[in-house]
C-alpha positions in Angstrom: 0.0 0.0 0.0 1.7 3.6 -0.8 0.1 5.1 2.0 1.6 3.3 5.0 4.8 4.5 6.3 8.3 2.7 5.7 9.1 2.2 9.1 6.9 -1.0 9.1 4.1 1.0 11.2 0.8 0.3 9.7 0.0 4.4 10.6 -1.6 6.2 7.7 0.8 8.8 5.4 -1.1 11.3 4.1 1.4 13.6 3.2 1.8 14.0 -0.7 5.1 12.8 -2.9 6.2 16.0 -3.9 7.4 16.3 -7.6 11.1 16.4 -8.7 11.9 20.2 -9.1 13.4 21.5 -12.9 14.4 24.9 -14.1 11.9 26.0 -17.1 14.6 26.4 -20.4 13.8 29.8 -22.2 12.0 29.6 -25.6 13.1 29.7 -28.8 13.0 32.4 -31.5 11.0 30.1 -33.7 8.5 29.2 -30.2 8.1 32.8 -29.7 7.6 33.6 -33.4 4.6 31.0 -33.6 2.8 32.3 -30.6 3.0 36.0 -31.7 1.6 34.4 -34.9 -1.2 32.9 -32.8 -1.9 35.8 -31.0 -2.0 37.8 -34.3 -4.9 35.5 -35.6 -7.0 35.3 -32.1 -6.7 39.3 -32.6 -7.9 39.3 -36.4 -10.5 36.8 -35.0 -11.9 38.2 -32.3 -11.7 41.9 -33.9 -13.5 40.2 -37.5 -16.3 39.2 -34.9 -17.1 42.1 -33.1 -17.3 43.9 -36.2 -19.4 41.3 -38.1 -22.1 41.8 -34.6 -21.9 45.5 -35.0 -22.2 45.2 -38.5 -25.2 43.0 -38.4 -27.4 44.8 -35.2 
């Protein structure tokens, strides 16, 4: 069972396995190029669609 203790008690451990800690690597010029890209067209998007529902009302 992975929640009783390694001492050989049979008391409960409820304390979580914490994760194994990483730096974050910095993003590349090509990552960072495709989301500006992204964000362009959410922009275009979401822009297009306000004006089509000002257009149309």
């Amino acid at each position: 069972m992975p929640y009783i203790n390694n001492d050989g008690d049979t008391r409960l451990n409820n304390f979580p396995t914490e994760p194994k800690m990483y730096v974050a690597q910095s993003t590349s010029t090509d990552l960072n190029r495709n989301y500006l890209t992204i964000g362009i067209v959410g922009l275009v998007l979401v822009v297009g669609s306000i004006l089509i529902a000002v257009a149309v009302s």
